[in-house]
N, C-alpha and C positions, 0 to 999 in steps of 0.2 A: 638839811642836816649835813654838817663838813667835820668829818673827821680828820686831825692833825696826827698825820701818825708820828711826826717829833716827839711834837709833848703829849700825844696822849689824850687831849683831849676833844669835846665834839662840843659846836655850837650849832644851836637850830635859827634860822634869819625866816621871817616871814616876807616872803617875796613871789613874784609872779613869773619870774623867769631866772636864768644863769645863763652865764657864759665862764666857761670854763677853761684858764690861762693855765696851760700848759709849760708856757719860758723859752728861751729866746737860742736856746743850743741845737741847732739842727742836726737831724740823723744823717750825716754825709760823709763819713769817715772812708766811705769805702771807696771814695772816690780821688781822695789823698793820693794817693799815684798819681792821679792824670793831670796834676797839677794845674785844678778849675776851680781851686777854695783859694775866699780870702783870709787875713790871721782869723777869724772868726768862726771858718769851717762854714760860709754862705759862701754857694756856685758864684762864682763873675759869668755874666752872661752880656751879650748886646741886645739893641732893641729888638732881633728877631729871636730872641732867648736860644742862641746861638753862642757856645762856649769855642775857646780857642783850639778844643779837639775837635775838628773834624767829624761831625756824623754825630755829636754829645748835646742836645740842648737840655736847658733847666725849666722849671715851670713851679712856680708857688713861693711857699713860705721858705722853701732852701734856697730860693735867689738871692742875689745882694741888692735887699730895696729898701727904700723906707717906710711905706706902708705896706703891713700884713695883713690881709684881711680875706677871707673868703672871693668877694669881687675881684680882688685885685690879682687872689690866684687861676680864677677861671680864665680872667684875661692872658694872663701866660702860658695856662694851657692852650688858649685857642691862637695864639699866635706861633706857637711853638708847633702847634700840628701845622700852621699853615705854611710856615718856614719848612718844614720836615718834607710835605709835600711837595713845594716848589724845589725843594734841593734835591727831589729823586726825578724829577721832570729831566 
């Protein structure tokens, strides 16, 4: 069952799973000062999800990439801890 709360109304789909699209606006406003968004409000980051501040990396679906996807965020977590660590060495 998906309720529209636009219109108001609710449709029931007979299906065995969902995935549920959320949209493509990332919660990264607050980071607008440190000047690590593209026009889009997505982190720029490098391959070691290393932003151009110093000590700030990114990791998931607020990076600037083209696929979003749960796999593709855990990969940026774990390179980003791994960067984090080698850069306190």
């Amino acid at each position: 069952r998906i309720n529209n709360l636009k219109t108001k109304t609710t449709k029931i789909f007979d299906t065995n799973g969902v995935f549920i699209y959320i949209g493509l606006i990332p919660l990264t406003s607050n980071f607008k000062p440190l000047n690590v968004l593209n026009e889009y409000g997505n982190i720029d980051v490098d391959e070691n999800m290393r932003t151009k501040q110093k000590g700030l990396y990114g990791a998931g679906d607020v990076n600037n990439k083209n696929l979003r996807q749960i796999v593709t965020a855990i990969n940026d977590g774990a390179i980003a801890a791994h960067s984090i660590i080698n850069d306190l060495k």
